[in-house]
C-alpha positions as CSV (number, residue, x, y, z in Angstrom):
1,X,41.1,-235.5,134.5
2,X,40.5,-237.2,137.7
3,X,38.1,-234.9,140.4
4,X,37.0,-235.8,143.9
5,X,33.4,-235.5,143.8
6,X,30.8,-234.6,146.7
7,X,27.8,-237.3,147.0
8,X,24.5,-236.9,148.5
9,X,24.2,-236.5,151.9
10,X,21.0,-237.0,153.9
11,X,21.5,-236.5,157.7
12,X,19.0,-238.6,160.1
13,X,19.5,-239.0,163.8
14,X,18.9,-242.5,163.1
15,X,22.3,-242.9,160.6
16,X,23.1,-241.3,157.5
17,X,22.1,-242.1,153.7
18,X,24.2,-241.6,150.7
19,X,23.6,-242.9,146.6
20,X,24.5,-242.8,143.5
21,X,22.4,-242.9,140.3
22,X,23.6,-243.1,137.0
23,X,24.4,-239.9,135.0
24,X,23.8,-237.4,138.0
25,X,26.9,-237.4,139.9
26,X,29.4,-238.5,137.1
27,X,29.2,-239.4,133.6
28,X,28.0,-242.8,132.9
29,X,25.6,-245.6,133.4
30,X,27.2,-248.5,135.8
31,X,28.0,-251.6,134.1
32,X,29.8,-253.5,136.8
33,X,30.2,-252.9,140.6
34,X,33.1,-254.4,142.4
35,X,34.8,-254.1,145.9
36,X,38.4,-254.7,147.6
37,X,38.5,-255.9,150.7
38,X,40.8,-257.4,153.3
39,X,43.9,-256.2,151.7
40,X,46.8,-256.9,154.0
41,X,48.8,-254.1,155.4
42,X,51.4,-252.7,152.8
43,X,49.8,-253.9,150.2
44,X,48.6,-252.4,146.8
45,X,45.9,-252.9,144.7
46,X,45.8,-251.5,141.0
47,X,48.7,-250.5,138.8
48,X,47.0,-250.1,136.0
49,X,44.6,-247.7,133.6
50,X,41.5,-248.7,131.4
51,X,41.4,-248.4,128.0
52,X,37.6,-246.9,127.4
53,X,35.9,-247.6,131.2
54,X,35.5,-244.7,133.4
55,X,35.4,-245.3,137.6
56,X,34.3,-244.0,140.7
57,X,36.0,-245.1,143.5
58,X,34.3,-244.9,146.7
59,X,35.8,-245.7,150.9
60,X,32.5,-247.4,152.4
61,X,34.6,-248.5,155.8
62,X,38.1,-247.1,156.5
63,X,40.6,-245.4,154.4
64,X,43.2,-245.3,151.7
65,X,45.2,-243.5,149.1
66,X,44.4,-243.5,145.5
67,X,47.5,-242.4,143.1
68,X,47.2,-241.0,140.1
69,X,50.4,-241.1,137.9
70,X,50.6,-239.2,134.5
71,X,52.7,-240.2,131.4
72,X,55.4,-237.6,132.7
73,X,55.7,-239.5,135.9
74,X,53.8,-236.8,138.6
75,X,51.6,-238.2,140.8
76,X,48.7,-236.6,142.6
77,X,47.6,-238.7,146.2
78,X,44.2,-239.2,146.7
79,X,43.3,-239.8,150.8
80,X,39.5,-241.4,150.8
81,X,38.4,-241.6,154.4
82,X,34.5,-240.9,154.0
83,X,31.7,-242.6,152.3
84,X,30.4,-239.8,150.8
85,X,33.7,-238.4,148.8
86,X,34.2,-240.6,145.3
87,X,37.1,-240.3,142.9
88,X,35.7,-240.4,139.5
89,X,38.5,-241.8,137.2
90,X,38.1,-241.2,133.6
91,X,39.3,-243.4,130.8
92,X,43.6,-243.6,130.5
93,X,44.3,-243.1,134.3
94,X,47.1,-244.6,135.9
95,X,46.4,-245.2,139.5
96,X,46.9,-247.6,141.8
97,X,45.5,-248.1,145.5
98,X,47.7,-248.1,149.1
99,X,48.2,-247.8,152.7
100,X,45.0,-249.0,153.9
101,X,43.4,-248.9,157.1
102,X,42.5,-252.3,159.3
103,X,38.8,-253.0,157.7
104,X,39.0,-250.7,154.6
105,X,36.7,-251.4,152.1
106,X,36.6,-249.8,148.8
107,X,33.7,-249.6,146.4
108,X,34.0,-249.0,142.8
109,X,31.7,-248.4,140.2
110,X,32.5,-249.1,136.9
111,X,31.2,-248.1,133.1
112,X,32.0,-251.7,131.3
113,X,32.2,-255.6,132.3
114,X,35.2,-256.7,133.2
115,X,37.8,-257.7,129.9
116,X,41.2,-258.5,130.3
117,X,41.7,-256.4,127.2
118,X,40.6,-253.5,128.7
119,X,43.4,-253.1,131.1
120,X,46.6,-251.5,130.1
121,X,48.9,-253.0,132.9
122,X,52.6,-252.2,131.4
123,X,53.3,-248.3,132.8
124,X,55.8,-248.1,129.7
125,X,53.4,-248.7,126.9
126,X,50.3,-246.2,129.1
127,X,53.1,-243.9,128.1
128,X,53.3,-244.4,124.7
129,X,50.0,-243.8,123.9
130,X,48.1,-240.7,122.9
């Protein structure tokens, strides 16, 4: 199941520091890093679920919801507003991305390269499968 996780925080009067690194604050190496950016207002990003890669979605500048819809059809909202919150997404998660803020950008790290097979883009067949 999807969790909001906490990421390192160092506070310095001179502007703060977050990271990641592999296997300590979710569970996988990063295969491929991508970002969204400039996404015009009302507009959605996503619809879709990964076969086998896990993500962590990250807000580096701005804000936006995440939704996660199960096979049943409930959805849980996701509000990302701060650079040091990520969504870790696990394999099989529905979700797609909305109402974002002027100058949102959204960081996310991934556990595979990108394949066209990987994504499951039809809501219908997610819910067929087990």
């Amino acid at each position: 199941m999807e969790e909001l996780i906490e990421l390192p925080k160092i506070l310095d009067a001179r502007g703060n520091l977050t990271f990641l690194e592999n296997q300590r604050q979710f569970p996988f190496d990063i295969d491929r890093v991508y970002w969204t950016y400039d996404v015009p207002g009302g507009e959605t990003r996503g619809g879709h679920a990964f076969q086998t890669q896990q993500e962590v979605v990250v807000a580096l500048s701005g804000s936006f919801d995440v939704v996660v819809k199960d096979k049943n059809g409930e959805e849980r909202r996701y509000h990302l507003n701060r650079s040091y919150k990520g969504l870790y997404l696990p394999a099989l998660t529905w979700r797609h991305m909305e109402n974002f803020s002027t100058n949102a950008l959204s960081l996310h790290l991934s556990s595979g390269e990108f394949s066209e097979n990987e994504y499951i883009r039809n809501y219908e067949r997610f819910c067929q499968l087990d």
